[in-house]
C-alpha positions, -999 to +999 in steps of 0.1 A: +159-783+044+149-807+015+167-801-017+157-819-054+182-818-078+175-825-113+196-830-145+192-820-185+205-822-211+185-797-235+184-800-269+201-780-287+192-746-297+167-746-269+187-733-240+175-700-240+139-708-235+153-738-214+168-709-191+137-691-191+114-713-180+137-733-155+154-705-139+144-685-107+118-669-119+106-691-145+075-708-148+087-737-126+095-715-097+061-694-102+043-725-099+065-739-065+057-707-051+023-714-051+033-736-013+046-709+011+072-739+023+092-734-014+125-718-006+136-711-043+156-723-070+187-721-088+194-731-121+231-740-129+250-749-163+276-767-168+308-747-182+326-776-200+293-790-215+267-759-224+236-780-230+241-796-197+221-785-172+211-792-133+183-775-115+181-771-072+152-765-057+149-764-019+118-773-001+116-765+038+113-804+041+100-834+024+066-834+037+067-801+021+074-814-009+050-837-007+024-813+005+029-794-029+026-825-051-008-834-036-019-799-040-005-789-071+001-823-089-019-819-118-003-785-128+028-797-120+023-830-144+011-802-172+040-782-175+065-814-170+045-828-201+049-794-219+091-792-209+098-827-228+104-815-258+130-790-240+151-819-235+172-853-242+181-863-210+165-858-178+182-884-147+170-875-117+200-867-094+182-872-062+165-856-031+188-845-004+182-833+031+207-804+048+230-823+076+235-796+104+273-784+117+273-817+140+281-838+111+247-859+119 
């Protein structure tokens, strides 16, 4: 499995439509369901800092990802363009790939 993880930091008074559109069925999600190889996403917040937030989406693999990006780029570029003003901060935390029981 390939997993994304992205941080915020979202301005205040904006969390509740922050929540909304990032969460698991918010507007990102409806739009990575569009490739059947999106295995959902989880929206966390951070307990000691409430405007802090980091988002996990899992992919069944990279070229999954990638897939959807070559498809769907376009729409996806929209709605990043129309989530700035959601947010300070956005540093990427990385892409990450499941390591299986053998430790490999």
């Amino acid at each position: 499995m390939y997993v994304r993880l992205c941080e915020f930091l979202v301005r205040a008074g904006s969390q509740e439509e922050f929540a909304r559109i990032y969460g698991s069925d918010g507007d990102w999600a409806v739009l990575f369901r569009r490739s059947r190889e999106f295995c959902g996403t989880e929206l966390l917040r951070d307990v000691e800092t409430p405007r802090r937030y980091v988002t996990i989406d899992r992919w069944v693999s990279q070229a999954a990802w990638d897939s959807f990006l070559k498809n769907f780029g376009e729409e996806y570029r929209t709605l990043d363009v129309a989530c700035e003003r959601l947010n300070e901060e956005e540093p990427p935390l990385g892409s990450f790939v499941t390591v299986d029981s053998g430790g490999r």
